[in-house]
Short mmCIF file of the C-alpha atoms (twelve columns), coordinates in Angstrom:
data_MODEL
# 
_entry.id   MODEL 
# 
loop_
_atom_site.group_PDB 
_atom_site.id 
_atom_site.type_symbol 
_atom_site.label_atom_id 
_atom_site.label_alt_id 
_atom_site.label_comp_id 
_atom_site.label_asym_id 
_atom_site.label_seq_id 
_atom_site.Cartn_x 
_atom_site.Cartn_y 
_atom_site.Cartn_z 
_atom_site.pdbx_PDB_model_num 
ATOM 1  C CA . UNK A 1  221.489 161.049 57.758 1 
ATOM 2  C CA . UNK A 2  220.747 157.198 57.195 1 
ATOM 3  C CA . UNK A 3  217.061 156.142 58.005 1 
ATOM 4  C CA . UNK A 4  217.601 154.504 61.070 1 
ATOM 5  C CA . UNK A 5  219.440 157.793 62.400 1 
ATOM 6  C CA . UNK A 6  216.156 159.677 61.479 1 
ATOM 7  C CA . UNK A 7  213.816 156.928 63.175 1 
ATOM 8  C CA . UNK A 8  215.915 157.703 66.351 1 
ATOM 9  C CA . UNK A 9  215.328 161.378 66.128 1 
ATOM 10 C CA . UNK A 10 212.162 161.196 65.662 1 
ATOM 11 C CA . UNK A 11 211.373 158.593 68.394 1 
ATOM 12 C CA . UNK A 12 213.360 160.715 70.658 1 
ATOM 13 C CA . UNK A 13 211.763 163.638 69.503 1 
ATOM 14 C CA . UNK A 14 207.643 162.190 69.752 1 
ATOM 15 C CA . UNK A 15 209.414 161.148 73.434 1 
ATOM 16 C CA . UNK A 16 210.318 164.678 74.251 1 
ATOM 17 C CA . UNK A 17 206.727 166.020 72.960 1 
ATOM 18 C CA . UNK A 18 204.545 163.636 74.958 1 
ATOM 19 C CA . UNK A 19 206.921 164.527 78.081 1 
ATOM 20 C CA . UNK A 20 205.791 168.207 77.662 1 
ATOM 21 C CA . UNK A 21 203.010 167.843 76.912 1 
ATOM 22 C CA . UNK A 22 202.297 165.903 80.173 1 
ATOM 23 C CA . UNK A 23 204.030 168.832 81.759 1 
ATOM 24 C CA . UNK A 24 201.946 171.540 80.232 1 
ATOM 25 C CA . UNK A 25 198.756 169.176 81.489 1 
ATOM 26 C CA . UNK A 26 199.877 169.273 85.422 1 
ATOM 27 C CA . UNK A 27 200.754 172.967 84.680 1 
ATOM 28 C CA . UNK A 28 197.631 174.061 83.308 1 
ATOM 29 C CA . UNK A 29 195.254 172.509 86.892 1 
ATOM 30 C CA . UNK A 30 197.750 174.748 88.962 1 
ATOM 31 C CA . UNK A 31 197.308 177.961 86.565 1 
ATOM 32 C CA . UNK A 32 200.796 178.228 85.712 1 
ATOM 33 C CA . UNK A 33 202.023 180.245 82.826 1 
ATOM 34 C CA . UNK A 34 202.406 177.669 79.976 1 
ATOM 35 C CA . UNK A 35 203.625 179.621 77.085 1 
ATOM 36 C CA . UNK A 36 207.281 178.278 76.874 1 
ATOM 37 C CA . UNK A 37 206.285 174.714 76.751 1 
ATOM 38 C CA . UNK A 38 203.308 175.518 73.985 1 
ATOM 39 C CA . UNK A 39 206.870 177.384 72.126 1 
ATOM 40 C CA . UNK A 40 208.951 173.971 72.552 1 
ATOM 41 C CA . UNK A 41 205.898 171.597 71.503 1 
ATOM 42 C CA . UNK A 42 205.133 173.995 68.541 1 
ATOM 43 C CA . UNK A 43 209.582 173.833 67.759 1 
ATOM 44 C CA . UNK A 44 209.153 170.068 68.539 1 
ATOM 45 C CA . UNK A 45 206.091 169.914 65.853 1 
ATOM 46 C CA . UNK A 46 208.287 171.436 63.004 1 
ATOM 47 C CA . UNK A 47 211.383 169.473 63.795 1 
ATOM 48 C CA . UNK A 48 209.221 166.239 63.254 1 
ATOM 49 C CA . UNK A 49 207.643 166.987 59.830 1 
ATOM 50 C CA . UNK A 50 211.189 167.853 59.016 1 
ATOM 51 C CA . UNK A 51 212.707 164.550 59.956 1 
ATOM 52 C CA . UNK A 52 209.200 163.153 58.358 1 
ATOM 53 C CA . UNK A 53 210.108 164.615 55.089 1 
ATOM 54 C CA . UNK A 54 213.870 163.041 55.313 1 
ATOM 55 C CA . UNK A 55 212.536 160.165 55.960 1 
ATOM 56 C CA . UNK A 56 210.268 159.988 53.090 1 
ATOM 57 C CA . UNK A 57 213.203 161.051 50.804 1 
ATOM 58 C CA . UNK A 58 215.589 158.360 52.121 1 
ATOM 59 C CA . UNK A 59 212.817 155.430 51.376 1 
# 
């Protein structure tokens, strides 16, 4: 992957996260089970330092 392609996953990805996150927010006032979403922002979490290390080794 080329450095801009990585920038672009990782905006999309920081997009996706603050999304759920949001989500998880209007979920928890209405006591709703939020284990899934906690799942995808923890999957989210790893997928970023992983583009964050690519993205240090392409610099």
């Amino acid at each position: 992957m080329i450095k801009k392609e990585i920038e672009a996953e990782i905006a999309e990805l920081k997009s996706d996260y603050i999304r759920i996150q949001g989500d998880l927010e209007k979920a928890t006032s209405f006591g709703v089970n939020t284990s899934k979403g906690e799942k995808q922002l923890i999957q989210i979490e790893k997928q970023l330092a992983a583009f964050n290390r690519k993205l240090e080794e392409a610099e």
